[in-house]
ZANUMI-876958 format. One line per field, with one value per residue (C-alpha): x, y negated, z negated; residue number from 1; residue in three letters. Coordinates in nm, 3 decimals. Layout:
u	X	...
v	Y	...
w	Z	...
num	NUM	...
residu	ALA	...
//
This chain:
u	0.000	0.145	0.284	0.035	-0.272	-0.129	-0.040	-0.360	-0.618	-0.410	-0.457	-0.808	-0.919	-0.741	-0.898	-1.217	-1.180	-1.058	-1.414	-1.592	-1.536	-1.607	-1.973	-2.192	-2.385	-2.675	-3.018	-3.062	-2.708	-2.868	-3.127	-2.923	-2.703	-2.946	-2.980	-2.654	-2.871	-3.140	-3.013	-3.198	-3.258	-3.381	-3.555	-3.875	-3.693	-3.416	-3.218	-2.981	-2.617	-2.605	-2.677	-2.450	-2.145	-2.242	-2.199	-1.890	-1.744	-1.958	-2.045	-2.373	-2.197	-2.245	-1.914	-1.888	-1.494	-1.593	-1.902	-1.722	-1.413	-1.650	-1.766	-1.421	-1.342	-1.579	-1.562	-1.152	-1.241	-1.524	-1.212	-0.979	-1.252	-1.312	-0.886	-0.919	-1.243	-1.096	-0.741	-0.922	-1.119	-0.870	-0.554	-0.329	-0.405	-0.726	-0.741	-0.588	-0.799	-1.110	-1.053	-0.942	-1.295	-1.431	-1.290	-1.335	-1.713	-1.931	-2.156	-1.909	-1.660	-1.928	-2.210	-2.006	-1.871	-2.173	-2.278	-2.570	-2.777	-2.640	-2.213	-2.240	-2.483	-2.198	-1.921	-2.085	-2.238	-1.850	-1.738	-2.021	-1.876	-1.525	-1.629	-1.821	-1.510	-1.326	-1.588	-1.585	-1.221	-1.110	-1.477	-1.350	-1.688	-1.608	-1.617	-2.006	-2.040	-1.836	-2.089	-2.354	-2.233	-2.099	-2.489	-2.611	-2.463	-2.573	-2.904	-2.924	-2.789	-3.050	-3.317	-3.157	-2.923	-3.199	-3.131	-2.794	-2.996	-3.202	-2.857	-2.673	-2.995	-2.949	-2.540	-2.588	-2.824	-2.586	-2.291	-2.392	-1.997	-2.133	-2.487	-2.353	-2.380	-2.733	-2.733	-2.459	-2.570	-2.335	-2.535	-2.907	-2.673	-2.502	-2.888	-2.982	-2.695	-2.783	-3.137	-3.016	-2.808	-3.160	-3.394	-3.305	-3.493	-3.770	-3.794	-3.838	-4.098	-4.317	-4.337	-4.471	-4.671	-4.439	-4.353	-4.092	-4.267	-4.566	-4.383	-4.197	-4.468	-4.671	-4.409	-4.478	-4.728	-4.812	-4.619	-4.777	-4.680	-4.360	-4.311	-4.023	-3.856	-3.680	-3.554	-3.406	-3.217	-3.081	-2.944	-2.807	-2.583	-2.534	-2.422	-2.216	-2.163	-2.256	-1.922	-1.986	-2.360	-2.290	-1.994	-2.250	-2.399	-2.137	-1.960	-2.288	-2.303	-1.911	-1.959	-2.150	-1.973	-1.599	-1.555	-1.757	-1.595	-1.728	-2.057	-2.063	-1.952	-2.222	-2.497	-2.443	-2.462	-2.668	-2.996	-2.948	-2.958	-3.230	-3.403	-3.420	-3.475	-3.790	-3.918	-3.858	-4.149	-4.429	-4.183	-3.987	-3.646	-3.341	-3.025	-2.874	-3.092	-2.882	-2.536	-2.409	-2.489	-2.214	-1.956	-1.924	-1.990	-1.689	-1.438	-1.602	-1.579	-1.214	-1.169	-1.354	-1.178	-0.868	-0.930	-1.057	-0.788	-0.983	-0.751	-0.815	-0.661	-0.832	-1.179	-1.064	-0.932	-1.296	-1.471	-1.215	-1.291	-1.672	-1.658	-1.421	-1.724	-1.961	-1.756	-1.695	-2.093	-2.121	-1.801	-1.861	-2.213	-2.504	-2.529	-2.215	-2.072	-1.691	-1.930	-2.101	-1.901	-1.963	-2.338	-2.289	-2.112	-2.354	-2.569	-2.351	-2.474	-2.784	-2.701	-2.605	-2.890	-3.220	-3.355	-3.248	-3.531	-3.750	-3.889	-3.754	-3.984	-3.976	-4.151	-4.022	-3.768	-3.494	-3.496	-3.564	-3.233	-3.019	-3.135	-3.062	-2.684	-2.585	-2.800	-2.662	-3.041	-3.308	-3.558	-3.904	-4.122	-4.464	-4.655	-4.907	-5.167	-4.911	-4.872	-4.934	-5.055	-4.838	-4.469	-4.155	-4.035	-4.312	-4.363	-3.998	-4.027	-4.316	-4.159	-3.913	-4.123	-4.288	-4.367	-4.714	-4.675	-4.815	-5.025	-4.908	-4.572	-4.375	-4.174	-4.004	-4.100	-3.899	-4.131	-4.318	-4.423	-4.779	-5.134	-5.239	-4.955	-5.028	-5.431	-5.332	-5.069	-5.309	-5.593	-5.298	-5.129	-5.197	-4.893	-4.734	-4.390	-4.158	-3.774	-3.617	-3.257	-3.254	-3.194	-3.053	-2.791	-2.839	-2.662	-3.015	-3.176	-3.515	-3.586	-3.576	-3.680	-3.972	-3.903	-3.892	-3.809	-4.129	-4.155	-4.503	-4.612	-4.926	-5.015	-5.385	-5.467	-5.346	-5.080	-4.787	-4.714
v	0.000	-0.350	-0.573	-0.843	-0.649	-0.536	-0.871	-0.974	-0.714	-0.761	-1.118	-1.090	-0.849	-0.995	-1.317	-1.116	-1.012	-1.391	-1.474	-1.190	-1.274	-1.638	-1.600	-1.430	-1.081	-1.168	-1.054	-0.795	-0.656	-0.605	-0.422	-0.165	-0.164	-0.060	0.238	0.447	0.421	0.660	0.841	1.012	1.179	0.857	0.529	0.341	0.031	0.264	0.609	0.695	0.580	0.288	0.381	0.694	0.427	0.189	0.500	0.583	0.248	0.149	0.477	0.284	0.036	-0.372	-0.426	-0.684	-0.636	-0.255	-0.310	-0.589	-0.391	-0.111	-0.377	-0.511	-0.145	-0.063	-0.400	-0.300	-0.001	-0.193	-0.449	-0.101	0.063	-0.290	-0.207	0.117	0.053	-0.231	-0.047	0.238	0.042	-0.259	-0.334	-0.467	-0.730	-0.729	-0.539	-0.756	-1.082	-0.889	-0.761	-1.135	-1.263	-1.012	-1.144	-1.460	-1.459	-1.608	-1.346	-1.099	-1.254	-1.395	-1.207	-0.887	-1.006	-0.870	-0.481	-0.408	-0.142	-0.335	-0.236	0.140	0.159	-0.074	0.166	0.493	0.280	0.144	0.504	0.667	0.355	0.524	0.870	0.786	0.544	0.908	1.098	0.892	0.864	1.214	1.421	1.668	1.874	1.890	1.533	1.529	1.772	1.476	1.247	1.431	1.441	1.029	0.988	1.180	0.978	0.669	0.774	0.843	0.487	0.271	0.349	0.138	0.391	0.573	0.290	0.482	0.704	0.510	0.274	0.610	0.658	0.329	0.364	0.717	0.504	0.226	0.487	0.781	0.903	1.030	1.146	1.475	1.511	1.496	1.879	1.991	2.133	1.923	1.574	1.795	1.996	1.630	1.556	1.850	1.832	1.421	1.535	1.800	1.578	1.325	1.561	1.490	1.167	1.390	1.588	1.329	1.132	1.423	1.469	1.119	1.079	0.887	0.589	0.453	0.451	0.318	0.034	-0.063	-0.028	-0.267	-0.547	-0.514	-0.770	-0.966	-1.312	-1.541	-1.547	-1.674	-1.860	-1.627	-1.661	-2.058	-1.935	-1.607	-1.810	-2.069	-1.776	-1.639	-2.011	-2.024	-1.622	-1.559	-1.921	-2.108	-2.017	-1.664	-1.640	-1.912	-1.653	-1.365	-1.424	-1.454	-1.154	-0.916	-0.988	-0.917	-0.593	-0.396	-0.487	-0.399	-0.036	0.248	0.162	-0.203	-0.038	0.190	-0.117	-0.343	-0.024	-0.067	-0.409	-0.656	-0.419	-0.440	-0.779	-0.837	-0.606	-0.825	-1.137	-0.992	-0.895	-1.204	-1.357	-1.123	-1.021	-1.192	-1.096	-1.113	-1.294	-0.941	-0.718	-0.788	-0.747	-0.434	-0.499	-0.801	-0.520	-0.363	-0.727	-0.829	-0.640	-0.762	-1.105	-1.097	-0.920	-1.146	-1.454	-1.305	-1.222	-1.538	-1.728	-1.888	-1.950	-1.698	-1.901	-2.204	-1.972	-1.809	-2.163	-2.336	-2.022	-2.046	-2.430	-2.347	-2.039	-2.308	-2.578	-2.323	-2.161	-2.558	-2.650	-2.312	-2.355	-2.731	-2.853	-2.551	-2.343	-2.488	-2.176	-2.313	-2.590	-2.351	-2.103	-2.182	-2.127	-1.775	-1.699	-1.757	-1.495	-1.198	-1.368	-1.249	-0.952	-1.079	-1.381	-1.183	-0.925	-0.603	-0.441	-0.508	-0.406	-0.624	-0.691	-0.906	-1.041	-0.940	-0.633	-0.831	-1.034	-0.742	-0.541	-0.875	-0.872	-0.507	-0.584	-0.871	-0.705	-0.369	-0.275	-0.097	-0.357	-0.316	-0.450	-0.583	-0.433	-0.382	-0.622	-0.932	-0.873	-1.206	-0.954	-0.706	-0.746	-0.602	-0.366	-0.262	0.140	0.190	0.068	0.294	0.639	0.538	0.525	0.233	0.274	0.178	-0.048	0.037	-0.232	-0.488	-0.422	-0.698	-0.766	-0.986	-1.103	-1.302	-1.452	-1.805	-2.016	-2.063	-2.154	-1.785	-1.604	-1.740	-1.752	-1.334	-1.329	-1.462	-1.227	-0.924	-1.061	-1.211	-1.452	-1.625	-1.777	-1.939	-1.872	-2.225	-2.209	-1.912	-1.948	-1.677	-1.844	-1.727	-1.840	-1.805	-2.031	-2.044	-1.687	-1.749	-2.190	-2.202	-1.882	-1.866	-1.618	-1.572	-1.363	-1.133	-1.075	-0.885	-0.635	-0.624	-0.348	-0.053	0.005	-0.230	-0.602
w	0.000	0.088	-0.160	-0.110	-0.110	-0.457	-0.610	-0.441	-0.608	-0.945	-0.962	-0.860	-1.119	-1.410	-1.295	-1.318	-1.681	-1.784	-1.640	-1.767	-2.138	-2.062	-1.951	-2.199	-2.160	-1.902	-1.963	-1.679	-1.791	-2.169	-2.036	-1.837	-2.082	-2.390	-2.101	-2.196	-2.568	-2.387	-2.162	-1.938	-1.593	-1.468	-1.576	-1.447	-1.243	-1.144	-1.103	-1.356	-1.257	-1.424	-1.758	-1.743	-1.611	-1.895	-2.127	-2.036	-2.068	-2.396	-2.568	-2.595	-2.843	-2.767	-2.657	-2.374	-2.315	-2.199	-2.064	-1.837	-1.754	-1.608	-1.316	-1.292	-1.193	-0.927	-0.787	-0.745	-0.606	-0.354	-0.277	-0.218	-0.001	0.234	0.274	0.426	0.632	0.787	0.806	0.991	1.214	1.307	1.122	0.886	0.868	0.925	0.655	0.384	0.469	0.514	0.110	0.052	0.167	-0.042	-0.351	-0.328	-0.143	-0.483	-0.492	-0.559	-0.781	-1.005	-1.020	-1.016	-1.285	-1.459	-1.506	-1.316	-1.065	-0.740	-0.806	-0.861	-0.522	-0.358	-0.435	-0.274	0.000	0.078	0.068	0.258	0.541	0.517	0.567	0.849	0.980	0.942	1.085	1.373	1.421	1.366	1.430	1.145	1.031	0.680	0.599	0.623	0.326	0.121	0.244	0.172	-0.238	-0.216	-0.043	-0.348	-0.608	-0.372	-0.447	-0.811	-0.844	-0.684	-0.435	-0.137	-0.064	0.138	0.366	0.516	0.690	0.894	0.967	1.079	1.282	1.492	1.527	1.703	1.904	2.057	2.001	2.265	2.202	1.888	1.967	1.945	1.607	1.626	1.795	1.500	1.181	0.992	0.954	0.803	0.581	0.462	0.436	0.198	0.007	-0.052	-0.148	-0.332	-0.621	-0.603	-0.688	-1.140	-1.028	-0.829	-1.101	-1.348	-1.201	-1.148	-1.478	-1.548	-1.219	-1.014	-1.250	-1.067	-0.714	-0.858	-0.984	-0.712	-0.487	-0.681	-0.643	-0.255	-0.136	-0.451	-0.264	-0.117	0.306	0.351	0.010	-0.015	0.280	0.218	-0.132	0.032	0.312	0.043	-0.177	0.043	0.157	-0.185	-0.286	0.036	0.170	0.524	0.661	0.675	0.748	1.038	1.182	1.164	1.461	1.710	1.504	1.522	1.910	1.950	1.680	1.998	2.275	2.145	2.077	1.882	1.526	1.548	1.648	1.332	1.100	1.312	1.225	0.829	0.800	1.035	0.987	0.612	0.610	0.845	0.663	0.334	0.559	0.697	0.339	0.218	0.443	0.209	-0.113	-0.330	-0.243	-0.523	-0.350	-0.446	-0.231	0.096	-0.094	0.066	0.425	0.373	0.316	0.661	0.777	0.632	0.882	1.178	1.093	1.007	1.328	1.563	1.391	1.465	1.838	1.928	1.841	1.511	1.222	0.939	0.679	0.727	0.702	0.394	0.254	0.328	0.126	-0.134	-0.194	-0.224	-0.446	-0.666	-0.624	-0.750	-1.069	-1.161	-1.171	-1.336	-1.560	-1.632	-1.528	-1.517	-1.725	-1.861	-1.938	-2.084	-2.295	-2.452	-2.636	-2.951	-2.889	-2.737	-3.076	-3.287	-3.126	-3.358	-3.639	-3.607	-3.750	-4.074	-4.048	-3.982	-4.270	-4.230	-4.373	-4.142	-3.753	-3.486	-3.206	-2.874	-2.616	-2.278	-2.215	-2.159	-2.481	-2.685	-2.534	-2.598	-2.962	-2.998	-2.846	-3.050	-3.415	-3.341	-3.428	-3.274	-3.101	-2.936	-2.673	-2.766	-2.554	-2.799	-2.932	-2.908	-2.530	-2.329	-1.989	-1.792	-1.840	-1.676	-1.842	-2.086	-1.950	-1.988	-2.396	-2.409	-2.301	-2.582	-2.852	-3.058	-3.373	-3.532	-3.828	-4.157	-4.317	-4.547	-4.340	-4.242	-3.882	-3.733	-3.376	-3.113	-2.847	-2.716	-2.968	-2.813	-2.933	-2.791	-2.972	-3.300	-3.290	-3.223	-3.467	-3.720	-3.664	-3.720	-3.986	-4.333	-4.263	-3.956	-4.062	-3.807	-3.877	-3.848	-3.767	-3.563	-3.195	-2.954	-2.681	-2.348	-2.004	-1.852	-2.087	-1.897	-2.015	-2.432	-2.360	-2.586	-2.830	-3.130	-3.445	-3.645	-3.937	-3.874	-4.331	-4.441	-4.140	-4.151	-3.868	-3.712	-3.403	-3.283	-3.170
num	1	2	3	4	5	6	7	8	9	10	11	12	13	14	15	16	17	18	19	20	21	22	23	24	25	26	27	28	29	30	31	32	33	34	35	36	37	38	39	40	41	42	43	44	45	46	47	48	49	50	51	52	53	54	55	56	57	58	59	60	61	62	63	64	65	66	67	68	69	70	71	72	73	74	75	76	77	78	79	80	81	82	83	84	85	86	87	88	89	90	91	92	93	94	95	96	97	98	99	100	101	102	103	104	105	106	107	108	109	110	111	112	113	114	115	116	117	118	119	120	121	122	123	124	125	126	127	128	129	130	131	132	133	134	135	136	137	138	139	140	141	142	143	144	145	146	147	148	149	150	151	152	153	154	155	156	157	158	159	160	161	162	163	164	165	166	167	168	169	170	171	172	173	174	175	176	177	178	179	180	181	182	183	184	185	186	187	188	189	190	191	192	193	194	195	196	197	198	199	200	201	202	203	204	205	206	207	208	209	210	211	212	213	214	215	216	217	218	219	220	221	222	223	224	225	226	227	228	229	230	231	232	233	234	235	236	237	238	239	240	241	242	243	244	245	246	247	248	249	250	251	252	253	254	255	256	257	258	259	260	261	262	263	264	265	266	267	268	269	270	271	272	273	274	275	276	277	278	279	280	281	282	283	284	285	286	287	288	289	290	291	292	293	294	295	296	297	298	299	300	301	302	303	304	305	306	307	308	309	310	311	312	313	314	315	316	317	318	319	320	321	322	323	324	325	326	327	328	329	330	331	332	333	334	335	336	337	338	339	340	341	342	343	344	345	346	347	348	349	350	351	352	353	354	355	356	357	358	359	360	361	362	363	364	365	366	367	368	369	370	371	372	373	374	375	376	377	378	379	380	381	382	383	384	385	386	387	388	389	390	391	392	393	394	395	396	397	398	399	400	401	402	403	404	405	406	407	408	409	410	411	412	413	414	415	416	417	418	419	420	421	422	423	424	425	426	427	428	429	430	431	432	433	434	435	436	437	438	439	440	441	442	443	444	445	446	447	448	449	450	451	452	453	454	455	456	457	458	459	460	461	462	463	464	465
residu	UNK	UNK	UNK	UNK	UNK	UNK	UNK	UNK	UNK	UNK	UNK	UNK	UNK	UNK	UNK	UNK	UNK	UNK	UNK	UNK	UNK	UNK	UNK	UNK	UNK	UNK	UNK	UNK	UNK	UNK	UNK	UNK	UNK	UNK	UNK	UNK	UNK	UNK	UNK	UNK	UNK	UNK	UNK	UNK	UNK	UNK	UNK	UNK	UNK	UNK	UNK	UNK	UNK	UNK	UNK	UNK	UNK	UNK	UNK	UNK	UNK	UNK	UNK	UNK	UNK	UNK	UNK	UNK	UNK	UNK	UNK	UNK	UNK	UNK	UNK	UNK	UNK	UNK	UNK	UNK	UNK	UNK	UNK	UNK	UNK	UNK	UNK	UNK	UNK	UNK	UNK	UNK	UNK	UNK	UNK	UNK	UNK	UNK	UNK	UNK	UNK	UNK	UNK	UNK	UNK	UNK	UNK	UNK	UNK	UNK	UNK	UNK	UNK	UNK	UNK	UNK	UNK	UNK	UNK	UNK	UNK	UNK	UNK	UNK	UNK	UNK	UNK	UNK	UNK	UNK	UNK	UNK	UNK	UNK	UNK	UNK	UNK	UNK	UNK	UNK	UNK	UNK	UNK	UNK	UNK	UNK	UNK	UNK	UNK	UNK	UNK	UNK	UNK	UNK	UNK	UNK	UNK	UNK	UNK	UNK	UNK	UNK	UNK	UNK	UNK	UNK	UNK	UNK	UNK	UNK	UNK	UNK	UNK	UNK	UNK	UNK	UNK	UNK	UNK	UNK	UNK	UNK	UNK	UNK	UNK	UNK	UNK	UNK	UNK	UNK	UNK	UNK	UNK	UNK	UNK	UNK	UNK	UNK	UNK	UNK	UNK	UNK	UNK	UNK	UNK	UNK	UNK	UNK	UNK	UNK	UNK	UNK	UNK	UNK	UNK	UNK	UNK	UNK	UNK	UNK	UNK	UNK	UNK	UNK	UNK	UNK	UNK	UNK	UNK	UNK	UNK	UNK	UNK	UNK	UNK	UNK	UNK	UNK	UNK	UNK	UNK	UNK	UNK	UNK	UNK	UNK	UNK	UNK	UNK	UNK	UNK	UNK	UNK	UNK	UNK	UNK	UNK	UNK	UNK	UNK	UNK	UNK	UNK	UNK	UNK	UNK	UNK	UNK	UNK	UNK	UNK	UNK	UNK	UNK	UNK	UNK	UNK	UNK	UNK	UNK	UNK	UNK	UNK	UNK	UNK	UNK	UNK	UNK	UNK	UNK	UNK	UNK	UNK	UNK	UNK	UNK	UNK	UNK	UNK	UNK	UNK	UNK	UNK	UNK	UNK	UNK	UNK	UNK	UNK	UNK	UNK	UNK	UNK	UNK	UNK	UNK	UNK	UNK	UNK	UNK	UNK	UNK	UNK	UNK	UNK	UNK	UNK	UNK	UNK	UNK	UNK	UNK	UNK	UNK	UNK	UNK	UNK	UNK	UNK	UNK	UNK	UNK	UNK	UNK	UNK	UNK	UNK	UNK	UNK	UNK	UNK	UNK	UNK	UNK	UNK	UNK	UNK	UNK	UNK	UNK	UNK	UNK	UNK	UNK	UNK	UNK	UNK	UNK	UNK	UNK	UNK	UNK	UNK	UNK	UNK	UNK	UNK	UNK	UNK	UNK	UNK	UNK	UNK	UNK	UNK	UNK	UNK	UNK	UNK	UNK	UNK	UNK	UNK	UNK	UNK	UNK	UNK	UNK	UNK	UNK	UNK	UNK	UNK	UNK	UNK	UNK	UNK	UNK	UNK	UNK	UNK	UNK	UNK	UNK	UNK	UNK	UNK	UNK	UNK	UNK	UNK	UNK	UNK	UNK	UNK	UNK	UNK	UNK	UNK	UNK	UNK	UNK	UNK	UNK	UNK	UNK	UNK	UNK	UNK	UNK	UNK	UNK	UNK	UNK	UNK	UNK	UNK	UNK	UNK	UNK	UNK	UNK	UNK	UNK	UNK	UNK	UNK	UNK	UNK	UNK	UNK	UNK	UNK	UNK	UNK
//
């Protein structure tokens, strides 16, 4: 490996960890996180992977320094694999500035710096790329059955990895070279043997009558036409800058007319992320969503720069300069991460601060799996009597377990300090007492902006918050 894709990655990942204990534990990242506490063969919002990562990095403990250094590792390993595709299906140097766009596009040095569903489905979908690069270059049979296992584990980490199959579907289309593989048993056994390692989440969600289908599937329509569609287009200049989506065009048309590798990187990335962009006109689509169709993008940009005479290092320098703009407002301005460290302190002392006797509940999922990281105690959802409508997260609480209070018991409850939580509250409870001086810190300060800590005294009824 060359010297400067070395002192490149190293820099780049320490840089990564300097970050990563500079911006607090996110919300999303609790929640997957309080998933290596309960694990399982699968989770409502998701397949497994994550959780099982996040225990092997965390032991299920609240340690941010582990949980961090896990996505510092697979986003090295993304940054490794973006080498060898490129390497494979160009060169050199291709290679090096394509892995140098990838770590410094925004998207993926900063919100990579936190653990979630979208970096373990990035790793396998980089290395399903690679085996196909191989398969293509050197047509040797056995490299399917790998796929087949790296599709697999695709799979059990989120659901979008059922997207390389309809991709592989168009490249044999504008690659007839490789249309052979269609009459060899090699691709349906690859097939079986992907289905085979998905089927823990099959089985799973038979026994609970689909839960995670029926969830996602009642995301799908609920937007308004096209409200989505602005937002998705300005995440997307914001996550992976102008400079690149404004070269995708040009790159996308070269991608089919140069040679069958181009066509195979073309195949895993422009449908991906016209994919999302048509969803976005009826769904609301997460600036994350699109993230691994920019990998295989990546080479062919670098590649068509370099051919047509365009100056690599001024592109890389303008996308450097704007992922510095961005970590600045985020740094310095909003959230105001370096400003705020102090704040994002305090949260341990919650641990010592509220009672210890007593049942923590909260609001939304995501709030109750930060106060379970930073109390180091068990918290639950109200998605009983307290509960404002339907929430995220609320079925996966449930198959946990919530305990039904016993009356004259006293809880504590983090949630919206509202007219229609206490008039509730009131009718439950002998005693509604807010908890002055409390406040959990988050980055994402919309989610917790009017909670509050309320002690819950006197239970008057049966069941749970």
């Amino acid at each position: 490996m060359p010297t400067n894709l070395l002192l490149l990655i190293t820099i780049a990942t320490f840089f990564r960890l300097a970050l990563g204990i500079l911006f607090p534990l996110t919300a999303d990242e609790s929640y997957y996180w309080l998933w290596a506490r309960h694990l399982n063969l699968s989770y409502v919002d998701h397949p497994p992977m994550i959780a099982l990562i996040n225990y092997l990095t965390t032991f299920g403990q609240p340690n941010l320094l582990t949980l961090r250094l896990g996505a510092a590792l697979i986003s090295l390993g993304v940054a490794l694999l973006i080498y060898f595709i490129s390497l494979e299906a160009f060169n050199r140097r291709v290679a090096f500035w394509s892995t140098a766009l990838f770590l410094l596009l925004p998207h993926y040095l900063v919100i990579w710096l936190t653990q979630f569903v979208e970096l373990p489905l990035a790793i396998f979908w980089a290395l399903a790329v690679w085996l196909m690069v191989k398969i293509v270059k050197t047509q040797q049979k056995y490299y399917w059955y790998l796929l087949g296992i790296v599709v697999g584990l695709g799979t059990l980490s989120k659901y979008t990895m059922i997207l390389f199959w309809p991709a592989l579907l168009l490249f044999f289309i504008v690659s007839p070279a490789n249309r052979f593989w269609l009459k060899r048993k090699q691709p349906y056994l690859c097939l079986g043997l992907s289905l085979g390692l998905f089927s823990p989440v099959l089985v799973w969600n038979s026994r609970l009558d689909w839960v995670s289908f029926s969830f996602h599937g009642a995301k799908v329509g609920t937007s308004v036409w096209f409200s989505g569609l602005l937002p998705f287009i300005g995440d997307q200049l914001v996550h992976f800058t102008p400079f690149l989506l404004f070269a995708l065009v040009p790159v996308f048309a070269y991608s089919l007319k140069k040679n069958d590798l181009s066509r195979l990187l073309f195949s895993f990335s422009f449908p991906i992320i016209l994919l999302f962009l048509l969803l976005s006109v009826k769904v609301k689509v997460w600036a994350h969503w699109p993230s691994i169709g920019y990998l295989a993008a990546l080479p062919l940009t670098v590649a068509y720069l370099d051919e047509n005479g365009k100056s690599l290092k001024k592109f890389i320098l303008w996308i450097a300069l704007f992922t510095a703009l961005i970590l600045a407002v985020l740094l310095l301005v909003s959230p105001g991460v370096l400003l705020h460290q102090k704040e994002y302190a305090r949260n341990k002392e919650l641990a010592t601060l509220l009672p210890k006797e007593t049942k923590l509940f909260a609001r939304t999922n995501v709030s109750a799996s930060l106060l379970e990281f930073y109390t180091g105690r068990q918290t639950y959802m109200a998605t009983g009597f307290l509960k404002p409508g339907p929430l995220w997260g609320e079925k996966q609480y449930e198959l946990w377990g919530i305990p039904d209070l016993k009356k004259g018991e006293t809880v504590i409850y983090f949630g919206e300090d509202t007219k229609e939580f206490k008039e509730a509250a009131s009718r439950e409870f002998a005693k509604v007492t807010e908890l002055k001086g409390f406040k959990l810190y988050l980055i994402e300060d919309y989610i917790t902006n009017n909670y509050s800590f309320f002690s819950l005294s006197g239970f008057k009824g049966s069941g749970h918050p």
